[in-house]
N, C-alpha and C positions, 0 to 999 in steps of 0.2 A: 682773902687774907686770913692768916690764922695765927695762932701763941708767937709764930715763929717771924710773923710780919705786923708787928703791932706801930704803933704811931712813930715808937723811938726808931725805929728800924727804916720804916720810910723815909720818915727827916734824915738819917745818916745817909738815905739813897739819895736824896734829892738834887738835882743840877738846877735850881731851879733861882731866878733872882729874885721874885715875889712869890708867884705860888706856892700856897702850902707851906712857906717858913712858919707861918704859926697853922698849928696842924689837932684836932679835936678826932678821938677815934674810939666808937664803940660799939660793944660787942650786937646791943641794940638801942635803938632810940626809938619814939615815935617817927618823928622825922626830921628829918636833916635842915632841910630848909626853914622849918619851924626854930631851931635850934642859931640855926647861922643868921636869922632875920634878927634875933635874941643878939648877938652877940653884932653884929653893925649898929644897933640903936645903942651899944651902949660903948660904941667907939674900936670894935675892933680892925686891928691894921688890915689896909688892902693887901689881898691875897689871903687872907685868913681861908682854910680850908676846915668842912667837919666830911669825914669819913663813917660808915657804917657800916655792919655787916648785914645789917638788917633793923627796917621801918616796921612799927603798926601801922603809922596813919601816913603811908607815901603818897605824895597826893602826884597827879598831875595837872597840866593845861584843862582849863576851864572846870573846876572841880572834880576830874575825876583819880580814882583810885592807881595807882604805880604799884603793882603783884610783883615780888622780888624776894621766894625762897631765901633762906638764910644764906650766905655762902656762896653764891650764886652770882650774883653780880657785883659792880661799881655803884655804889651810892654816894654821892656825895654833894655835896653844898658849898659854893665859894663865893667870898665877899669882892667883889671890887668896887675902886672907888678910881674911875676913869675922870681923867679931866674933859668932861664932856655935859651940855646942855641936855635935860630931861628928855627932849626931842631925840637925845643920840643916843640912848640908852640902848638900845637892841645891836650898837654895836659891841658892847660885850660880851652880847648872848652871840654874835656871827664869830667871833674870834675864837668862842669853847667851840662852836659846831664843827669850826672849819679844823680843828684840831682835833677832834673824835674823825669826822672822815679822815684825814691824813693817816691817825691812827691804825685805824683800821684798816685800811688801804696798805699800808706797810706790811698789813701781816698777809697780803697777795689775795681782801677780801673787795670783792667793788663795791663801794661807799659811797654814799652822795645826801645830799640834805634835800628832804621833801620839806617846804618854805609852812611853817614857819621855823619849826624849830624839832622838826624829827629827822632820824639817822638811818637809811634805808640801806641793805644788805640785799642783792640779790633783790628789789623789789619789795622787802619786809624789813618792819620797823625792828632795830634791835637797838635804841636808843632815843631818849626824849629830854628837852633841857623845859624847865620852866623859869621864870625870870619875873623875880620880884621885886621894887623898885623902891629908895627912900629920898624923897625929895625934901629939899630946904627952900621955899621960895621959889626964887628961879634957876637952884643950883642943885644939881645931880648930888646926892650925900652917898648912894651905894645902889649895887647892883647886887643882889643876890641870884648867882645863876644853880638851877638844881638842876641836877647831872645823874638819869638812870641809865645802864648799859647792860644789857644783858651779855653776861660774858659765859659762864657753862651752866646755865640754863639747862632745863628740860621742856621744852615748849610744850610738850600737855602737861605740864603743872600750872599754865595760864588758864584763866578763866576762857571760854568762848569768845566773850567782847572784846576782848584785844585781839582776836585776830585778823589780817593774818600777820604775825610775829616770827619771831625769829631771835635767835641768839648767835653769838661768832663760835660758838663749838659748834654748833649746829652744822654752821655755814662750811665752816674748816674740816668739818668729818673727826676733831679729836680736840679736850680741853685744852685751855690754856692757862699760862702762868698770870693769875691776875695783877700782882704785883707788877709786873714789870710793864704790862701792858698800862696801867695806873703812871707809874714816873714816863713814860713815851707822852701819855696824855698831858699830863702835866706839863712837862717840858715845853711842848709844841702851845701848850695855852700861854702858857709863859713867855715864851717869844713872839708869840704873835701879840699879848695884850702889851708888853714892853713897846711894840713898835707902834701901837695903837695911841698910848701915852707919848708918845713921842711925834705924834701925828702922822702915821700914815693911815692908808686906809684900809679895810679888813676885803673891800668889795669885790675887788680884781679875783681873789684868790675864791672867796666865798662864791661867788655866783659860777667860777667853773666847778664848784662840787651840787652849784643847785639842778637839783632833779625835775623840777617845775617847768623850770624855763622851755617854752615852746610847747607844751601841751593845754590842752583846752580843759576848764579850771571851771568851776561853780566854787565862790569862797563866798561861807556865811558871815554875815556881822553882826552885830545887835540889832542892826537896825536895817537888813535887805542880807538878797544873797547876789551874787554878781558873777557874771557868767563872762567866757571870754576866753581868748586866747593868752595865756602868761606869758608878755612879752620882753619882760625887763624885770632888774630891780634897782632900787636906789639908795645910793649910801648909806641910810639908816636901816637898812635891809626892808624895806616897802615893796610889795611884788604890785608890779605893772599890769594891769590885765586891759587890753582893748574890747572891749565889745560887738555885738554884731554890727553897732550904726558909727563902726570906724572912734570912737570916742575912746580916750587911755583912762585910766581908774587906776588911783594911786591907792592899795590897799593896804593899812597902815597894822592890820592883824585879823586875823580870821580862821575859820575852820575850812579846812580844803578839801576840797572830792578831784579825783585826777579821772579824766572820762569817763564822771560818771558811778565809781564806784570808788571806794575808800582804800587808800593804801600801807594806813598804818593807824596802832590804837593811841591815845593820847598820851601827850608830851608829858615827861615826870621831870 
């Protein structure tokens, strides 16, 4: 995005019935998610959107760092507020995923979701959502999902530890229009979180872009690591994994190895 594609200019682009109608865009923040967590606690509308051209402090899954030259990518942060139990929370976060692959997938790139919440290209990660949660009691108040997407990237402008990475210029052989690839995003979140509030389910759609399923997994947790073949998941996006003594393990979040060796850097 640039002078010529600033906040006013999106909202005019928008098809969108929630997303992004109330819309925050700057030139840099620290970070998005810091910003949009700011702006749920003190009541803003679901679908509230913050855009950036660039983080200091981008974080991703499980503390780490989100590398995203100025210019270079999608950054962004959206509030929703699902009529959904604390338990259902990650179906929020499966509704953005499944609309980043879709996305992506439209522009002729193969897309799929490595579980829990990264966006694989060819095998490498070119996007990561993190999801942070505000609960009332025993009522879901918001969902903050953060949204990085490497879109015309220079992959050695990444550190080492995120590899191995990837971007969709990368992928595509030639830039693209971010903007527009941004309102497709949008749109497709949009409809799917619509239908989500209206209670359908995100699962049917999300688990044919999941990359997991049927491969043999080691998933760390705080408390063990759990080995097994990924044989499922479950509504609230929970990957299945059977173990060697025939027994299923409903794994409710974790860090993934896929046979063995790591397939993407952490979720932003």
């Amino acid at each position: 995005m640039t002078d010529a594609a600033n906040a006013q200019d999106i909202r005019a682009r928008l098809t969108t019935r929630v997303v992004g109608r109330v819309l925050e865009w700057y030139d840099s923040i620290d970070s998005t998610n810091r910003r949009a967590l700011d702006l749920a606690r003190q009541g803003a509308p679901d679908g509230t959107l913050v855009l950036a051209e660039a983080q200091t402090q981008g974080r991703g899954r499980l503390g780490r760092r989100w590398h995203a030259p100025a210019g270079s990518s999608l950054l962004m942060s959206l509030i929703l507020r699902p009529p959904l139990a604390p338990t259902q929370s990650q179906r929020a976060v499966m509704v953005c995923a499944l609309a980043l692959a879709e996305a992506i997938g439209a522009l002729g790139l193969p897309a799929g979701i490595k579980w829990p919440n990264d966006i694989l290209v060819n095998g490498k990660k070119a996007a990561g959502l993190l999801a942070e949660l505000g609960v009332s009691g025993q009522r879901l108040d918001y969902v903050v999902v953060g949204i990085g997407l490497n879109v015309n990237l220079e992959i050695s402008a990444l550190p080492e530890v995120l590899t191995p990475a990837t971007s969709l210029a990368a992928e595509a052989g030639a830039p693209l229009d971010r903007v527009a690839l941004l309102l497709d995003i949008l749109a497709r979140i949009d409809a799917h979180y619509v239908a989500l509030c209206e209670g359908a389910s995100p699962l049917p759609a999300w688990r044919r872009h999941l990359l997991t399923l049927g491969q043999q997994v080691a998933v760390g947790t705080p408390d063990e690591v759990i080995e097994g073949l990924a044989v499922d998941a479950n509504e609230d996006g929970a990957l299945v994994v059977q173990t060697g003594d025939g027994a299923r393990r409903i794994v409710l979040a974790g860090d993934v190895t896929l046979r063995g060796q790591r397939t993407g850097g952490p979720a932003g």
